[in-house]
C-alpha positions as CSV (number, residue, x, y, z in Angstrom):
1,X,-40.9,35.1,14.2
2,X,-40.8,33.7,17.7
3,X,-43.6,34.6,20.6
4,X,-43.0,33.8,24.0
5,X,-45.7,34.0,26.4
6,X,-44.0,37.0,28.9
7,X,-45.6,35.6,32.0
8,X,-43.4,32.2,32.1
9,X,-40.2,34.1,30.7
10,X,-37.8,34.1,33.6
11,X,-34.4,34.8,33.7
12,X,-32.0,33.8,35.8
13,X,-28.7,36.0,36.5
14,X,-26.4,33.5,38.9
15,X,-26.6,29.7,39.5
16,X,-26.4,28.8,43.0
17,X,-28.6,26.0,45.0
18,X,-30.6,29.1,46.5
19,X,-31.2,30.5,43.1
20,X,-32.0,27.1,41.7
21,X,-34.6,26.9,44.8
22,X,-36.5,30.0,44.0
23,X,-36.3,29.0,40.5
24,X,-38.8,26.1,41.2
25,X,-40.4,27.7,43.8
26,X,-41.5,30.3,41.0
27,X,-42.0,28.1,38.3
28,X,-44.6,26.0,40.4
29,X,-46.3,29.2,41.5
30,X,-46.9,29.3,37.8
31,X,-48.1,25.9,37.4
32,X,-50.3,26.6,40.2
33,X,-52.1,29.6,38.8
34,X,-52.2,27.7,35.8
35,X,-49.8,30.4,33.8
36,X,-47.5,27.9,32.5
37,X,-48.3,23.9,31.9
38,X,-46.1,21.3,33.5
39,X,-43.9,19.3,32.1
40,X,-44.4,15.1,32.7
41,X,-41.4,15.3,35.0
42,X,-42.0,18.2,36.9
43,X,-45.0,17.0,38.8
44,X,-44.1,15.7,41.7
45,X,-45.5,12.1,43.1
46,X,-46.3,11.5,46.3
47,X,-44.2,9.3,48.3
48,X,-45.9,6.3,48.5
49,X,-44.7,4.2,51.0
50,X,-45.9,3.4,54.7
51,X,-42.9,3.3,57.0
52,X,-41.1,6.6,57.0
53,X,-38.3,5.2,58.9
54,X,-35.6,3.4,56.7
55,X,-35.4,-0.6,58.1
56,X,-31.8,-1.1,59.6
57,X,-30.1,-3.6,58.1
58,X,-27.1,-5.7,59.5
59,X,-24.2,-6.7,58.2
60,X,-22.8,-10.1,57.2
61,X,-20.4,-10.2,60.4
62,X,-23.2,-8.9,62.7
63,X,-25.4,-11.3,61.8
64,X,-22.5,-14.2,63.0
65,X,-22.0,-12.5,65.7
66,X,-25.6,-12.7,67.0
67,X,-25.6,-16.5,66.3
């Protein structure tokens, strides 16, 4: 006999990106109340790094150009 714990049972009726959203959104409300335990992958990390902004990179020609 399987047993499920109720509380972290959810089922979903359509797949679309905003029920794929409230999917997660629900299932860390449930991490967060400490219903259901989190899976390795599904703990988010923190992004690291300082400088937001992405570094602008030239291109080969550019760079001849500016010499």
């Amino acid at each position: 006999m399987i047993t499920a714990n109720p509380v972290s049972f959810v089922v979903l009726f359509f797949i679309s990106q905003k029920g794929e959203k409230k999917m997660g959104m629900m299932q860390s409300e449930l991490i967060e109340k400490g219903l259901k335990q989190a899976f390795i992958h599904e703990i988010e990390e923190e992004n690291t790094r300082r400088s937001k902004k992405k570094k602008e990179r030239l291109s080969r020609r550019e760079i001849e150009d500016l010499m």
